[in-house]
N, C-alpha and C positions, 0 to 999 in steps of 0.2 A: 490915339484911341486903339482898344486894342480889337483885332479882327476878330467877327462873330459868323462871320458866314463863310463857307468852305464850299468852292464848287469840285476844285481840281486834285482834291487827296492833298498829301502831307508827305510826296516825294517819298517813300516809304514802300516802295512797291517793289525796288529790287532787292530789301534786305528782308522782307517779307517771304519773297515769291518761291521758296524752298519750303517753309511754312504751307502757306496756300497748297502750292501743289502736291504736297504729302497727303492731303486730308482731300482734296477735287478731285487729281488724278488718278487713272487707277492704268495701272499696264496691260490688265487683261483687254480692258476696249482700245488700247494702243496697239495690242496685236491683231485684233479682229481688224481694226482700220489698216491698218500698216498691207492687210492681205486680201484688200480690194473688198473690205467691210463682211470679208464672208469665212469662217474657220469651221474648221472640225474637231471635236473632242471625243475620240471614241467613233460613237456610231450617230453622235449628238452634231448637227450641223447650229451654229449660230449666224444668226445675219442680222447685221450691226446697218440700222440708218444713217444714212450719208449725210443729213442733219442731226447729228446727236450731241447731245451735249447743252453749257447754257448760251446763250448769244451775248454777243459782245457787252449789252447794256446790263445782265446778271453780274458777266464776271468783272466790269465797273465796281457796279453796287458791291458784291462781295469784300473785294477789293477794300475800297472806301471802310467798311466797317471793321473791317480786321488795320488799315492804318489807323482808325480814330482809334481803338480800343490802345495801341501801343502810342498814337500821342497823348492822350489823356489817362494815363493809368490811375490817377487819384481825382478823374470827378467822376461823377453819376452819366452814364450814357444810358437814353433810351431811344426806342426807335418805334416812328410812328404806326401802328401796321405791324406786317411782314414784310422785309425787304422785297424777300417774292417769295412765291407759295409754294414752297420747298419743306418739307418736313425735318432733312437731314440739315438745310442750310439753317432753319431756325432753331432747330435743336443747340448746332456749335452757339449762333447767336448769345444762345443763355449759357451757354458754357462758357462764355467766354465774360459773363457779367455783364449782357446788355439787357436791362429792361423793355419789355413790350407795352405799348400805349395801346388798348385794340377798342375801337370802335363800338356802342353802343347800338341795339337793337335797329335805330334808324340812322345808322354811320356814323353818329357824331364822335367824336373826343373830345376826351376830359382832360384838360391841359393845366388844372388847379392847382396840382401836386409839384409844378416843376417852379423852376427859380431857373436868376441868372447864371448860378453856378454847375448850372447844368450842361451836359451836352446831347444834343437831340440829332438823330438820324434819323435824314426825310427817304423814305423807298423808292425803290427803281418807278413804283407806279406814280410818285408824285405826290402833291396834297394839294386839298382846294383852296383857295386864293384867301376864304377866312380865315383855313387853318393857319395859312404862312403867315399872313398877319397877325394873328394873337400870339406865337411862336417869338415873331421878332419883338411886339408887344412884352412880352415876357423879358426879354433879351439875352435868350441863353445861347450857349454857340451852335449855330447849326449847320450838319456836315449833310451837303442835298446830294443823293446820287441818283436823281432822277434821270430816266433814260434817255438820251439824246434825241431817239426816235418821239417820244412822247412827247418833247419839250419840240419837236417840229409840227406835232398837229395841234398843240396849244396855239402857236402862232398865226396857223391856218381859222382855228375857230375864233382866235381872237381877230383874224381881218374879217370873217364872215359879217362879226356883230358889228364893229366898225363901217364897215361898208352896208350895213340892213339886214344881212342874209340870213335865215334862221338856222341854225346849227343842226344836223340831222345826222346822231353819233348815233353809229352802229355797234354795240355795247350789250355789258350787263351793268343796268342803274344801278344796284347797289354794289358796285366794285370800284374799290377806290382810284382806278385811273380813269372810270368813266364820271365819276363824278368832280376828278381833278378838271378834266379837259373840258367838261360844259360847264366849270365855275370861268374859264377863263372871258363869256361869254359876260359877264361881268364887269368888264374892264371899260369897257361901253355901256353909255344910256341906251335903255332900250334895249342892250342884246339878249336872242334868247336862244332855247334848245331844244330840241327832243331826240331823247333816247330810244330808241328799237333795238330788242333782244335779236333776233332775228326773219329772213324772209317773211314769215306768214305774220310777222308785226307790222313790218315796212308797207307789206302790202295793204294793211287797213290805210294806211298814211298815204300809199300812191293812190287807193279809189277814192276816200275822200278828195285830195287835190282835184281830181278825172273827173270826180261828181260822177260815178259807175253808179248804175243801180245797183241796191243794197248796199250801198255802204251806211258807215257808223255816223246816224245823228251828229248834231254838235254836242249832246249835251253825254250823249252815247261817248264820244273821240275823248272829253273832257274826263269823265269819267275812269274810262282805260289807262290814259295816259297822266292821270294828275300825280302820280310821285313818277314821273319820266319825263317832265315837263318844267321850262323854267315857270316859277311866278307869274300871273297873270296870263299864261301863253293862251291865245284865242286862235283857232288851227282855222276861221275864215280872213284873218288879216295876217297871221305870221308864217301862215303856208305859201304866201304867193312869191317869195325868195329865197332858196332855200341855200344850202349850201352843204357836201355830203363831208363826213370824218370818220374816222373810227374808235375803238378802242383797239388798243396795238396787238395784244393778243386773241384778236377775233382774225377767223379766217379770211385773209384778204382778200380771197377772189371769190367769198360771200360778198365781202363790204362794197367790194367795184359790181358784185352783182345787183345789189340792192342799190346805191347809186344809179345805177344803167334804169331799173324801172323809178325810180321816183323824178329823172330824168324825162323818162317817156310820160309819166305822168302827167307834168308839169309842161312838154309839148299837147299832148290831149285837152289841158285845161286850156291851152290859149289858143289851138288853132280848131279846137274840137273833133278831130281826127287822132286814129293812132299814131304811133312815130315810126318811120321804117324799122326793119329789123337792125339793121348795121347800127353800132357805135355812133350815136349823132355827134357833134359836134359841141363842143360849151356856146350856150346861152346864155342872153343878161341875165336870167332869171335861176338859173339852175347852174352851180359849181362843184368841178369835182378835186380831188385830193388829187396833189401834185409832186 
């Protein structure tokens, strides 16, 4: 039978990678790195971040889509998304003859146009657990370069719902890695999610758990949250386990912050006390990212 799904590229990388790095690299930020990330031009000083550039799971993805375009030159490639939200990278994209799939007013995709003789590129952010099934449904070939990092806190939100815990992604809901990671919440009966934009979101979530005066009603919580919310989520039975994740490109030491109070929260609701200042420790009831 023959292979339809591609995790590991197409061995293509070293006759590529002259290619790639004509069109990625540029020598001018090779000199400013090369000179302790700091030059001079004139009277113009430049200072070059010591994180610059894309991270390993972009230059994957990249990767990945410039080997399918050269294994497949005679079928139809499209790609679900943006690999990533790069203007200059999706630009080559269509230079190069890759079609865009993109997402309708409430996320969804329109996957009616493809066949088996297609080839489809899944983005560094992922896709949600229906999309991948109507994809294989279809049976076209698909080359996934989902990022390794992402495809680690699927795992995580999928033990969460496994084990009861409710998924508590620190995200934007309608970004397609946040909505990949709490479909994985699916995989299990029963499992569910909520999404928080940030801090001042989280913290509606940690006072209702605390039961803090003023906080949001149920019907108030329901309300706020019903497109950031699995199906059916009822926030007096699906808050009492929670479990903390993120979306990959949200700021990590927001996500461990927001973590740390819905942590304290969820000590306050069971011992009816604050929780010390210091980092507590994991509870049955509260998990954090590993």
């Amino acid at each position: 039978m023959e292979q339809t799904y591609f995790r590991k590229g197409f061995g293509l990388k070293k006759e590529l990678r002259p290619l790639i790095d004509a069109e990625y690299q540029s020598a001018l930020v090779e000199r400013v790195r090369s000179r302790g990330y700091t030059d001079s031009f004139g009277d113009v000083t430049v200072r070059l971040a010591q994180e610059f550039g894309f991270c390993y799971g972009v230059d994957r993805a990249v990767d990945y889509a410039y080997e399918t375009v050269h294994k497949f030159p005679d079928k139809r490639i499209f790609l679900v998304g943006e690999i990533i939200h790069n203007p200059h990278v999706n630009t080559r994209m269509t230079e190069m003859g890759i079609s865009f799939i993109y997402p309708d007013a409430e996320g969804l995709f329109d996957f009616s146009g493809l066949t088996p003789e297609d080839v489809v590129i899944l983005p560094a952010f992922g896709v949600t657990l229906h999309d991948f099934d109507e994809l294989r449904e279809i049976g076209c070939v698909l080359v996934d370069t989902t990022c390794g990092s992402v495809l680690h806190v699927w795992k995580r939100v999928e033990n969460y719902a496994k084990d009861g815990f409710t998924a508590v992604i620190h995200g934007k809901y309608t970004h397609e890695e946040s909505r990949a990671t709490a479909s994985q919440v699916n995989k299990h009966e029963g499992g569910k999610y909520l999404i928080v934009r940030d801090m001042d979101e989280a913290m509606l979530v940690c006072d209702y758990i605390a039961g803090r005066p003023g906080h949001l009603s149920r019907q108030a919580f329901l309300d706020h949250f019903r497109v950031k919310a699995s199906e059916g989520f009822d926030p007096d039975v699906d808050l009492a386990r929670v479990g903390v994740a993120n979306q990959t490109t949200m700021l990590a030491k927001e996500s461990m912050a927001i973590g740390m109070k819905i942590h304290e929260a969820m000590r306050r609701r069971t011992t009816g006390r604050s929780a010390p200042s210091a980092r507590p420790r994991r509870s049955a009831r509260t998990r954090w990212p590993t």
